[in-house]
Rosetta silent file (secondary structure, phi, psi, omega in degrees, C-alpha in Angstrom):
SEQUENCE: XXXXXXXXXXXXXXXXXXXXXXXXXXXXXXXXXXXXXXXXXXXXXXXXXXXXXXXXXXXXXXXXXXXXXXXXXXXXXXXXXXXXXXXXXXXXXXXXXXXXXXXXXXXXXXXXXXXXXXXXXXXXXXXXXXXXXXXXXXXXXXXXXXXXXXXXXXXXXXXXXXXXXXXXXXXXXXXXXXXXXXXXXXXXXXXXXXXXXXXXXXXXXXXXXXXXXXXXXXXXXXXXXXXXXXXXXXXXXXXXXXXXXXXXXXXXXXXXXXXXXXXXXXXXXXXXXXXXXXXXXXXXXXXXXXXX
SCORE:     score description
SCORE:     0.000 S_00000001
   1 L     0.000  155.741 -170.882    0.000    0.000    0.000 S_00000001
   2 E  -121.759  168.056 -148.418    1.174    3.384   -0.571 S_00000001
   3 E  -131.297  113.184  178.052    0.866    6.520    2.001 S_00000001
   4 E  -165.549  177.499 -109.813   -0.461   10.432    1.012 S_00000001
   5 E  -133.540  100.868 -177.210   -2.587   13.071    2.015 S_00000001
   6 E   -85.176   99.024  169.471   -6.364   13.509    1.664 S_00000001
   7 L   -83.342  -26.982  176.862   -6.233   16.934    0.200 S_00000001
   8 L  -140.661   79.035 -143.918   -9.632   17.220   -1.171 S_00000001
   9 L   -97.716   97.472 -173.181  -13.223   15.601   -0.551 S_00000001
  10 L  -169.422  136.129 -157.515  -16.110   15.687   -3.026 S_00000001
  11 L    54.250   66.765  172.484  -18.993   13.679   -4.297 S_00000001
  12 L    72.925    6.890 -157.265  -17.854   10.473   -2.710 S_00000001
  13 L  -112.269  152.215  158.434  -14.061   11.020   -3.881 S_00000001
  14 E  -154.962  136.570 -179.854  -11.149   11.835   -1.663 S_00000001
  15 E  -102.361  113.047 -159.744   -8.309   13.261   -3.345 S_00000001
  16 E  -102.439  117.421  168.670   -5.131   11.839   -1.775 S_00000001
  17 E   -64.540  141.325  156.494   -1.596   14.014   -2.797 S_00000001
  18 E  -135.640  116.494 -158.135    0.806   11.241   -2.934 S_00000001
  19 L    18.917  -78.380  156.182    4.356   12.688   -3.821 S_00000001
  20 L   -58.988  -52.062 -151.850    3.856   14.093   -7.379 S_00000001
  21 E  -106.064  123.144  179.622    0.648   12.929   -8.190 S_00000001
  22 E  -102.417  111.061 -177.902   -2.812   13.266   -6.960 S_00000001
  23 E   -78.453  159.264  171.074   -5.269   10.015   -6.856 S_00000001
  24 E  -106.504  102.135 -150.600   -9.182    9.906   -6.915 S_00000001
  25 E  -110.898  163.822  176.110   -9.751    7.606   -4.178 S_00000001
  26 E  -123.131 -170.067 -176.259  -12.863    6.029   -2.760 S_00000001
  27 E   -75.630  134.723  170.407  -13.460    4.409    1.048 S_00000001
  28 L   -71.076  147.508 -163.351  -12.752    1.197    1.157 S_00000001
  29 H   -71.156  -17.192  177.113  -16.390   -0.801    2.043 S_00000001
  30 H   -38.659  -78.244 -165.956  -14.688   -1.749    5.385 S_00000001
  31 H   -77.412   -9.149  178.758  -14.548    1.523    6.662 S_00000001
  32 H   -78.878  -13.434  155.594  -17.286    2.824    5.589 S_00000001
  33 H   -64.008  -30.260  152.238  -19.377    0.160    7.618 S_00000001
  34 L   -47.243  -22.124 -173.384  -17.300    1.129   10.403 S_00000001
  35 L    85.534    6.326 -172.014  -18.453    4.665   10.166 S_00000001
  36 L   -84.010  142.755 -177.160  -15.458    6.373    9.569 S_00000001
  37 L   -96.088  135.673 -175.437  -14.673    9.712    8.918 S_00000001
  38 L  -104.735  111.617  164.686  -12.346   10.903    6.102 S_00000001
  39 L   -76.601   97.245  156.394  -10.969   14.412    7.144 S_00000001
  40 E   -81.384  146.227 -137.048   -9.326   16.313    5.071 S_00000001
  41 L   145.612  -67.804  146.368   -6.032   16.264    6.325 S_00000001
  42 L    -1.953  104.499  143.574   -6.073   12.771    6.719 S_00000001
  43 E   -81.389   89.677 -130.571   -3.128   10.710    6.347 S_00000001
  44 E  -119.821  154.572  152.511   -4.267    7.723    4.613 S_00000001
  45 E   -95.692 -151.904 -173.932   -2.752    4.355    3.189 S_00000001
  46 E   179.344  133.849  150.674   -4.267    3.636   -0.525 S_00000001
  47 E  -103.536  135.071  173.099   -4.409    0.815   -3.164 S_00000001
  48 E   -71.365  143.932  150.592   -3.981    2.412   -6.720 S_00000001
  49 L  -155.147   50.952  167.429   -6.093    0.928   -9.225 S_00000001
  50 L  -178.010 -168.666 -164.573   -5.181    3.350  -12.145 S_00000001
  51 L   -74.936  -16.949 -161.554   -3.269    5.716  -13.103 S_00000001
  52 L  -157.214   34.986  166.776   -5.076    8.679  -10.772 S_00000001
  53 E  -137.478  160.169  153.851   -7.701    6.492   -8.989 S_00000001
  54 E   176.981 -133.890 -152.574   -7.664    4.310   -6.304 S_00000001
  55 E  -140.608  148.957  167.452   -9.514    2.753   -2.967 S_00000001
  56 E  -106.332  138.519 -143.073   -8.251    4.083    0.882 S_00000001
  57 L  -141.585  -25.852 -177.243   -7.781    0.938    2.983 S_00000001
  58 L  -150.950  137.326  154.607   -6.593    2.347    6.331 S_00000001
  59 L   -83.396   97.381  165.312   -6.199    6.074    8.477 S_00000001
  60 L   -56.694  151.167 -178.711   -3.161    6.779    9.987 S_00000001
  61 L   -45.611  139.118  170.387   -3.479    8.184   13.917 S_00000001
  62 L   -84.903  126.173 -164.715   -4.593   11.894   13.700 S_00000001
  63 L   -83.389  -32.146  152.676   -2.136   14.634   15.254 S_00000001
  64 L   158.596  166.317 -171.624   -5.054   16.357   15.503 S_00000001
  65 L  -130.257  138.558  163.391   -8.408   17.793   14.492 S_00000001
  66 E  -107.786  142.220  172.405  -10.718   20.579   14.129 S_00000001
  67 E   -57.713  -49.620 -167.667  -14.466   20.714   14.015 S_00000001
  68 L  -143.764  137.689  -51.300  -15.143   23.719   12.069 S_00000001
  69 L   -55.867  166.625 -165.389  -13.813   23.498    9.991 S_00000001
  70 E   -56.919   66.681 -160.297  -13.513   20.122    9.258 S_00000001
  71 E  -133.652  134.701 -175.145   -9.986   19.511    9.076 S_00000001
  72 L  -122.609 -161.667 -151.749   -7.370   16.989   11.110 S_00000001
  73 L     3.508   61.799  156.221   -3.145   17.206   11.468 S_00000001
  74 L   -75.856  121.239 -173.720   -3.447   20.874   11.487 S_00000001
  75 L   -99.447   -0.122  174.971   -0.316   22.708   12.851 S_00000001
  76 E  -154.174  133.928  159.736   -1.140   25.953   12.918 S_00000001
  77 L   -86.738   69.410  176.678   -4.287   28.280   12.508 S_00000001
  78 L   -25.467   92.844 -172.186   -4.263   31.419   10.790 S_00000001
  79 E  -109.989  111.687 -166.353   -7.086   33.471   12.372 S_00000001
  80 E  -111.543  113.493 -171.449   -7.590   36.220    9.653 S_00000001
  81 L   -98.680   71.239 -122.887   -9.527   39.426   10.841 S_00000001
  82 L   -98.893  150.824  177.175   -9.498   42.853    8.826 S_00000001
  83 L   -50.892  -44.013 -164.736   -9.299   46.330   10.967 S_00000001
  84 L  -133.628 -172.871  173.586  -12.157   47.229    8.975 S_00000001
  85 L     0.219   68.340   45.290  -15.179   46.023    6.424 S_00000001
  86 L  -113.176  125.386  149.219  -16.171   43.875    8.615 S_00000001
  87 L   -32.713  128.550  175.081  -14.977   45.601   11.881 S_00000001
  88 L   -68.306  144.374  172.794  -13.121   42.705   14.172 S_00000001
  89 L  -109.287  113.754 -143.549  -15.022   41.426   16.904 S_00000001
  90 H   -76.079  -37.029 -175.033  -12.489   40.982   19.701 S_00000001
  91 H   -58.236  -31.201  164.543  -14.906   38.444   21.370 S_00000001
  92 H   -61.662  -37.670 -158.489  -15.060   36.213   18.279 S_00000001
  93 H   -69.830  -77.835  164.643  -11.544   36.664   18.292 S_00000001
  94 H   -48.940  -33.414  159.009  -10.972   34.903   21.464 S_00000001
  95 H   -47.179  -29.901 -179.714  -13.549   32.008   20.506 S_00000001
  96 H   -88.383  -29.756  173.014  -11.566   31.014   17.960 S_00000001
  97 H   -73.122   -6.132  172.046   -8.108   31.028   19.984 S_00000001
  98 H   -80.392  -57.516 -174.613   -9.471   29.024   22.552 S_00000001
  99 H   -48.111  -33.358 -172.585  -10.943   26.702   19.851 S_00000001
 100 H   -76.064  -37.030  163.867   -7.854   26.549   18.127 S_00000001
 101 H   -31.266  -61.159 -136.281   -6.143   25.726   21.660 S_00000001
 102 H   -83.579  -25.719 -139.589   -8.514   23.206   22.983 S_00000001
 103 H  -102.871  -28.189  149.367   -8.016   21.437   19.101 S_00000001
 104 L   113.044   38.972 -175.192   -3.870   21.667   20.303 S_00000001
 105 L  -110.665  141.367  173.707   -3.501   23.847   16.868 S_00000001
 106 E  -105.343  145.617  156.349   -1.469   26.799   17.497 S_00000001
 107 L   -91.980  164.867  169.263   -2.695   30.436   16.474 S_00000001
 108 E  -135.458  113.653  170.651   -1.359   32.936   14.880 S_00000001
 109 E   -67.699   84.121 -160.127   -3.420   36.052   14.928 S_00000001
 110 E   -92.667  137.227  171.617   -3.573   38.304   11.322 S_00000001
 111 E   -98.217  132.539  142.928   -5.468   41.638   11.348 S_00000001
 112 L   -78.133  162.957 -179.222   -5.860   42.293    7.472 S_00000001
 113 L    63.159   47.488  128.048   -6.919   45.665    5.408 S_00000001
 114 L   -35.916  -19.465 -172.363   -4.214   47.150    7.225 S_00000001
 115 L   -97.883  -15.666  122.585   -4.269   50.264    4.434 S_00000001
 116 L    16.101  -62.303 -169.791   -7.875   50.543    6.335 S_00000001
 117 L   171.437   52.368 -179.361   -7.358   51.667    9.149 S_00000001
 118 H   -27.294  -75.826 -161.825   -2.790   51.342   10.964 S_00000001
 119 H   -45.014  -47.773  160.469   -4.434   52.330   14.475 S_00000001
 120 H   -49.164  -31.256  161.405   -6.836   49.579   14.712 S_00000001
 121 H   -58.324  -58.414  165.492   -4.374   47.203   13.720 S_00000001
 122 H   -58.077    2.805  172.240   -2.096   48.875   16.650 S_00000001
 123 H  -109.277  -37.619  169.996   -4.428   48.694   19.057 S_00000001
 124 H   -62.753  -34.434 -164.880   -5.421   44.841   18.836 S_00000001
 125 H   -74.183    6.919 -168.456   -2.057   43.706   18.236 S_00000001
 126 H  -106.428  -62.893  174.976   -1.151   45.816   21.670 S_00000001
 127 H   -48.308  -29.216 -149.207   -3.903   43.475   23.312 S_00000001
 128 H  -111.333  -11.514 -170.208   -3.088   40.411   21.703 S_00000001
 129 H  -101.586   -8.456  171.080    1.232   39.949   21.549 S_00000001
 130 H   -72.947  -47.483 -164.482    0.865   41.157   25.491 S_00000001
 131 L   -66.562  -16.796 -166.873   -0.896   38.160   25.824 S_00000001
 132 L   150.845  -24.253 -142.219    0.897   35.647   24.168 S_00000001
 133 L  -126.772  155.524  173.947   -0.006   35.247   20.626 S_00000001
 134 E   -58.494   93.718  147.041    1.643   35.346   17.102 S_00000001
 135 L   -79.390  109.931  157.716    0.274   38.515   15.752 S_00000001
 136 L  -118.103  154.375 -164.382    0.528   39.830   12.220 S_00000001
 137 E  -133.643  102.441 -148.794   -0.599   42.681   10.205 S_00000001
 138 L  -129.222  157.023  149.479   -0.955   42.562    6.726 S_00000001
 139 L  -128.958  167.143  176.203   -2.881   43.815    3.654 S_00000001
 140 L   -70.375  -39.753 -177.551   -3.813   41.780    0.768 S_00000001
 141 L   -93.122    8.947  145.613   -3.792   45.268   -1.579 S_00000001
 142 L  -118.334  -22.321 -142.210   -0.058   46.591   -0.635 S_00000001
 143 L    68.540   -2.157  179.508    1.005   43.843    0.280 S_00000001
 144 L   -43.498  148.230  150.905    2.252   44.739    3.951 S_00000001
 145 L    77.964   -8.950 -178.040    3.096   41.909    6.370 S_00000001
 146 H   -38.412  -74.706 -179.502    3.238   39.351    3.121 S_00000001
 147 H   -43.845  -19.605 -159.117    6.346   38.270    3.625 S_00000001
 148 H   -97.447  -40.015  171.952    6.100   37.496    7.497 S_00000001
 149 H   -75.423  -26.834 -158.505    3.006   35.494    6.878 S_00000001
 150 H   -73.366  -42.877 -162.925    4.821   33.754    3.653 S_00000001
 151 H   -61.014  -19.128 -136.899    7.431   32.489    6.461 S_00000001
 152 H  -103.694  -45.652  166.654    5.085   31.681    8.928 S_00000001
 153 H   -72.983    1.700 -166.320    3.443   28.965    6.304 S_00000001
 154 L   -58.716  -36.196 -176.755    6.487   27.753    5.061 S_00000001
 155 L  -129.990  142.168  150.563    6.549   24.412    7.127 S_00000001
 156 L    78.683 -176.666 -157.994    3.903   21.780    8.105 S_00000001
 157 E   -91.941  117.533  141.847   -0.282   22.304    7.553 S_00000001
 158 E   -86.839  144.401  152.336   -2.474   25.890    8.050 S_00000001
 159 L  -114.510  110.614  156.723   -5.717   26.724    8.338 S_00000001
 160 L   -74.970  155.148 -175.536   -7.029   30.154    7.749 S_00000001
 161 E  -153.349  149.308  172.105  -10.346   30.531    9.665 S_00000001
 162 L   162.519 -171.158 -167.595  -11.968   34.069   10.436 S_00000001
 163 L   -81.213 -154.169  148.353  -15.496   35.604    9.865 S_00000001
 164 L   -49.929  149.547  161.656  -16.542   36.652    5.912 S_00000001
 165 L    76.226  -32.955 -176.003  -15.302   39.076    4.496 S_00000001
 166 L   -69.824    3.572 -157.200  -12.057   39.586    6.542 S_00000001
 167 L    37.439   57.869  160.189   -9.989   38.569    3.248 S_00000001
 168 H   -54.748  -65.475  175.460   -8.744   34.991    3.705 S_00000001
 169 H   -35.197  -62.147 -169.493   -8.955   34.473   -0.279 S_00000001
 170 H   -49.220  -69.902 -169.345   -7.355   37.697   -0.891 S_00000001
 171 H   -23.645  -67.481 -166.555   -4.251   36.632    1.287 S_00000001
 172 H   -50.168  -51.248  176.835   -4.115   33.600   -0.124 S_00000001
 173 H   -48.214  -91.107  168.990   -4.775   35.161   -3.981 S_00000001
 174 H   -13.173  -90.164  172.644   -2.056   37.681   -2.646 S_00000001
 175 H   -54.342  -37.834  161.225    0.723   34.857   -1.759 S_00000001
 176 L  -132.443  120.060 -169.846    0.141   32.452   -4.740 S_00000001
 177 L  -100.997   -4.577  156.736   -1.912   34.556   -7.239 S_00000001
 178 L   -53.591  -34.029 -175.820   -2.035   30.776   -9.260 S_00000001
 179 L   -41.740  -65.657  176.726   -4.777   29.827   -6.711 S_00000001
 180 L    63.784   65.459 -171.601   -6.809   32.588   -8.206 S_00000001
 181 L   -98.217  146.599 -157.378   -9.443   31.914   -5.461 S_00000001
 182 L   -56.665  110.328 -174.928  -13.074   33.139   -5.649 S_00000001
 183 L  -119.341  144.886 -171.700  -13.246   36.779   -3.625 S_00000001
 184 L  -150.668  110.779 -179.855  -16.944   39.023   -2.687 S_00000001
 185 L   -45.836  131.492  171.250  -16.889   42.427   -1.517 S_00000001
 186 L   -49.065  114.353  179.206  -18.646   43.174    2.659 S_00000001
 187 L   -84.682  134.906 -147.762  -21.696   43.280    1.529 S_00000001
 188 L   -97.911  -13.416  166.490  -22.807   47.211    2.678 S_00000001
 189 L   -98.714   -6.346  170.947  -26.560   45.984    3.893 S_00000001
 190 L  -112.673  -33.588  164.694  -25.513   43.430    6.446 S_00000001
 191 L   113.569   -8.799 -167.127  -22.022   44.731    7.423 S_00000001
 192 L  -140.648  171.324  175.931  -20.396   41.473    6.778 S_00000001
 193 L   -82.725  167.706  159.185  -18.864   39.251    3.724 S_00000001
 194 L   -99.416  146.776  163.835  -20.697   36.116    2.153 S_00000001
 195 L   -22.777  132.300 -165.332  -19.227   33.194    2.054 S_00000001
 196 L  -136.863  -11.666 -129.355  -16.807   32.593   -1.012 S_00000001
 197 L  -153.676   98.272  168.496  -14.744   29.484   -0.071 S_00000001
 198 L  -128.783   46.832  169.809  -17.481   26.691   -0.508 S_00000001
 199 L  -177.997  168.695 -149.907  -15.347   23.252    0.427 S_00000001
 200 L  -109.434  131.692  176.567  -12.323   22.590    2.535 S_00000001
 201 L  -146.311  112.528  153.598   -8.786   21.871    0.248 S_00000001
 202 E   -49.630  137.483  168.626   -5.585   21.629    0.982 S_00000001
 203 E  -140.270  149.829  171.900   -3.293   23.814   -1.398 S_00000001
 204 E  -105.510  151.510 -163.002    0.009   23.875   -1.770 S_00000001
 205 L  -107.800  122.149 -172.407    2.210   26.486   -1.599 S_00000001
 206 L   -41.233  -74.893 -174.510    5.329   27.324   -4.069 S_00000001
 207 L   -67.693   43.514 -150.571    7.227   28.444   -1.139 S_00000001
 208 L    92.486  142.023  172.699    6.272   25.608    1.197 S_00000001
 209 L    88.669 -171.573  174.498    3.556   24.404    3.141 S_00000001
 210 E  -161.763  117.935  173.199    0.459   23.322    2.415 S_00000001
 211 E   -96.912  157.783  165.464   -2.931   25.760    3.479 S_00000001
 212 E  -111.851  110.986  149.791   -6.728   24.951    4.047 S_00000001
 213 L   -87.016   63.063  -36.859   -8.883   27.184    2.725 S_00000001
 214 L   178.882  145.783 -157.952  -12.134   27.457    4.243 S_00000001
 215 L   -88.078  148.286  175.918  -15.946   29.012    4.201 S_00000001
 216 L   -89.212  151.248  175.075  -16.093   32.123    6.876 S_00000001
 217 L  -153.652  148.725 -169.544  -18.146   32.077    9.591 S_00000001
 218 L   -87.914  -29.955 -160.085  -19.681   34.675   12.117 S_00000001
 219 L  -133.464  105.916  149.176  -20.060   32.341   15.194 S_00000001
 220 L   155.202  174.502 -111.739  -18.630   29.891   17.201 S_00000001
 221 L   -66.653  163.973  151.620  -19.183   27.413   19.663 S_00000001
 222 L   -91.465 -174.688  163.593  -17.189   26.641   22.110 S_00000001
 223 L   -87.417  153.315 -154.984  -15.497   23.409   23.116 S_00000001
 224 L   -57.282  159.311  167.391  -16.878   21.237   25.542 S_00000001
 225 L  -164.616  150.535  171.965  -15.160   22.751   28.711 S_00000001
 226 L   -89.931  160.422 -141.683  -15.624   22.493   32.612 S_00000001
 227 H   -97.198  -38.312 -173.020  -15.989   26.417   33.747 S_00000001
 228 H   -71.190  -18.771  173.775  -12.193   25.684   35.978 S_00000001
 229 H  -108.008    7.674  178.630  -10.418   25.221   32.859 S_00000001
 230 H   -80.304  -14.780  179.992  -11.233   27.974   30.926 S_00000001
 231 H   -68.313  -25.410  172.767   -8.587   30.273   32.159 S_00000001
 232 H   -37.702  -52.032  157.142   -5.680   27.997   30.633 S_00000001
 233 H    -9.067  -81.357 -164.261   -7.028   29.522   27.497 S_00000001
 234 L   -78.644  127.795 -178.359   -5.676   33.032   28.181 S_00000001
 235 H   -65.892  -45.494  167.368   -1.773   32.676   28.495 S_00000001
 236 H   -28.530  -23.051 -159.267   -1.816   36.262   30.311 S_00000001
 237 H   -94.348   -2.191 -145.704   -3.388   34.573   33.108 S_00000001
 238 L   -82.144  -55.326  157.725   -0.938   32.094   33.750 S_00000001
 239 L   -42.979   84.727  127.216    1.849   33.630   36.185 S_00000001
 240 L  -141.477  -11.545  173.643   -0.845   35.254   38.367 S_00000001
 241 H   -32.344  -76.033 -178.050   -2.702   31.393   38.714 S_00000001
 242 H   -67.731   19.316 -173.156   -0.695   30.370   41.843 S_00000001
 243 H  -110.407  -36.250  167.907   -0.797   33.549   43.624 S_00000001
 244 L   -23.018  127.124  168.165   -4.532   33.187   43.873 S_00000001
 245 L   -42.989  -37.991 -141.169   -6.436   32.858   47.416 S_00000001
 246 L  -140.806  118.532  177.579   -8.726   29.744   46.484 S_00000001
 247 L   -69.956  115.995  172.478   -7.667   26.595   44.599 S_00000001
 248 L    98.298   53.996 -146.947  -10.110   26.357   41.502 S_00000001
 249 L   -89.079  151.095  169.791  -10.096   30.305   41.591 S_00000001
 250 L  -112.300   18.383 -169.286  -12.523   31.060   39.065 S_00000001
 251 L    37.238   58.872  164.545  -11.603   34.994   38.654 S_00000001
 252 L  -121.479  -75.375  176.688  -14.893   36.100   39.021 S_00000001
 253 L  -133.280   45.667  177.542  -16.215   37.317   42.126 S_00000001
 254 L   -98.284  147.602  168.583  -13.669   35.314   44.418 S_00000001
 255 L   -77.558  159.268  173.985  -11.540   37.516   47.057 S_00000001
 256 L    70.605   14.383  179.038   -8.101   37.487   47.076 S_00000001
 257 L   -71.496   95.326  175.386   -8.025   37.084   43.290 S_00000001
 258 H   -34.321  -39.225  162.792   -4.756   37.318   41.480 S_00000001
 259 H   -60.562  -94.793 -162.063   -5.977   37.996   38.086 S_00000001
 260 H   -50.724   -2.357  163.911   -8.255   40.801   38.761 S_00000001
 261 H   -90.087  -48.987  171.829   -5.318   42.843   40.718 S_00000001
 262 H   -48.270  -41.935 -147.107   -3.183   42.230   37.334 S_00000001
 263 L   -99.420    5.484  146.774   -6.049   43.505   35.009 S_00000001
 264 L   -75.558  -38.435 -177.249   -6.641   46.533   38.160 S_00000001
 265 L   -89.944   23.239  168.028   -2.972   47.320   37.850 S_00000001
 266 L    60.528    9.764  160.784   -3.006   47.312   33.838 S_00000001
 267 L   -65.010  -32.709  177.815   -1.360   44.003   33.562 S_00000001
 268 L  -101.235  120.179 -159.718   -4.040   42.128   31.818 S_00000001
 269 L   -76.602  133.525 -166.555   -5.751   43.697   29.421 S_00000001
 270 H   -69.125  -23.565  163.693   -9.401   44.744   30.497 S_00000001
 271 H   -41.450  -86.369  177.915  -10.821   43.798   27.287 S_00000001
 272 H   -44.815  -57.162  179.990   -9.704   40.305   27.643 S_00000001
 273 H   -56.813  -39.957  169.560  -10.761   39.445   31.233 S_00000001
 274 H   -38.255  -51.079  166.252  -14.245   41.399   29.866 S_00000001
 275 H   -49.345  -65.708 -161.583  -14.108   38.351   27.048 S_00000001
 276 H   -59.850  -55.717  177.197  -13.011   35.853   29.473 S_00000001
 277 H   -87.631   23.420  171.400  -15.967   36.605   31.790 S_00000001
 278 H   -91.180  -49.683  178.160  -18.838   36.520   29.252 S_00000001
 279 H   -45.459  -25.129 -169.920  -16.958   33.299   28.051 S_00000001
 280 H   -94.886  -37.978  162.407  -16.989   31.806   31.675 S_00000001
 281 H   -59.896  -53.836  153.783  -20.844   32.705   32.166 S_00000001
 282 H   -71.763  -12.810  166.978  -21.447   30.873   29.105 S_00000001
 283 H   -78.825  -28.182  145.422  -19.563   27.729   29.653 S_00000001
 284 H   -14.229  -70.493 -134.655  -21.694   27.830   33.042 S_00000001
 285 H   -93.345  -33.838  158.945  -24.914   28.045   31.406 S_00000001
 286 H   -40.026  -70.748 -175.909  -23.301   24.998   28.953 S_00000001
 287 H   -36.765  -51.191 -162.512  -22.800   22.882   32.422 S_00000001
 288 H   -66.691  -42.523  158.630  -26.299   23.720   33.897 S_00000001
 289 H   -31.001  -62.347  176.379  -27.492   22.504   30.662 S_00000001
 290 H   -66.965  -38.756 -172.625  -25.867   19.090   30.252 S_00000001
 291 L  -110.225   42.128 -177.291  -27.190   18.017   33.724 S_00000001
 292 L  -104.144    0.000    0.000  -30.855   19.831   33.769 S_00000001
């Protein structure tokens, strides 16, 4: 059997890269009585049986996976936001780096449409590189920040993810204009883009790497979580954990809280802990749920 890469999935097909050449493979009847899901992403074995077709007979162990979108042994996530049209929503912003956390994907945070609006850009990345995270600031139409982002895909599997609109395409269009991928102006009666990007593909990149491009979305969920583990999430928080009064502190209304004297003394950014405790009300409201 031979060993590649489920790069593409559609109408019963999964398109496996195998060094040069890309086969059109289908599920072997095994697994599909088994129930198994083909990801792309997926590291597969394969029998050929042509020149560009063949059957997938086993799934290698997964490194790891995301729900939305549907993609496994991702290594990094590209969460792409623009300063402007659509304005970033900082709270979405943190839903997706916890999601990308929880999935053990690291982010890297890009504001795009930097020739937009330079202050807006400066003012998230001065919340978000305090905190921890890979920030960059690019535009698809000067090209700012290209290169930094080019570097940043250069080894192992990305995902861009972000809302509509934020110019994932463009980037991409922008860094290999071969792609030539399907782009739709923020639509001016809702405030946000439509969708453009309508299945999940690995592409490969001249200079390296291999990206997933992926349909925008305004919303979403979190991951299952117990209410005590959401602070891991924020990196910011993590020296100020063991200084806490109360083991399982939840930084909410507990005395003696370490966290809230960093974000009273301007350590923490107020913004985030603002995030952090809407996020912490709703994984609550998750909990009461699962056991009502």
């Amino acid at each position: 059997m031979r060993a590649g890469v489920v790069i593409k999935a559609s109408g019963g097909f999964y398109y496996v890269r195998s060094e040069a050449a890309v086969y059109a493979c289908v599920l072997r009847g095994r697994l599909r009585r088994q129930g198994q899901q083909v990801l792309v992403g997926d590291e597969v074995e394969y029998t050929a049986t042509g020149a560009q077709s063949g059957v997938i007979e086993n799934l290698r162990p997964r490194r790891s996976r995301l729900v939305r979108p549907p993609v496994a042994n991702v290594d990094r996530a590209i969460l792409v936001f623009a300063v402007r049209d659509p304005y970033p929503n900082p709270l979405l912003i943190d839903r997706l780096l916890i999601q990308a956390g929880a999935a053990g994907v690291i982010p890297v945070l890009c504001m795009n449409k930097a020739d937009l609006g330079a202050e807006k850009a400066a003012g998230l990345t001065s919340v978000y590189r305090p905190a921890g995270y890979a920030v960059l600031v690019t535009s698809a139409k000067t090209g700012a920040g290209l290169d930094a982002l080019r570097e940043v895909l250069r080894t192992g599997v990305s995902v861009f993810a972000g809302p509509s609109g934020a110019g994932k395409s463009s980037l991409l269009n922008a860094l290999e204009p071969g792609l030539s991928l399907k782009t739709q102006a923020v639509s001016a009666k809702i405030g946000r883009g439509r969708h453009t990007t309508r299945h999940v593909e690995l592409l490969p990149l001249s200079g390296g790497g291999l990206v997933v491009d992926t349909p925008g979305f305004s919303s979403l969920a979190l991951p299952p979580l117990e209410r005590t583990e959401l602070a891991r999430f924020f990196p910011e928080f993590q020296a100020y954990l063991p200084d806490c009064r109360f083991t399982g502190c939840l930084h909410d209304q507990e005395p003696g809280c370490a966290v809230k004297q960093a974000v009273a003394a301007g350590k923490i950014s107020r913004l985030r802990y603002e995030n952090y405790l809407k996020l912490l009300h709703e994984v609550i409201e998750q909990e009461k749920r699962k056991y009502d």
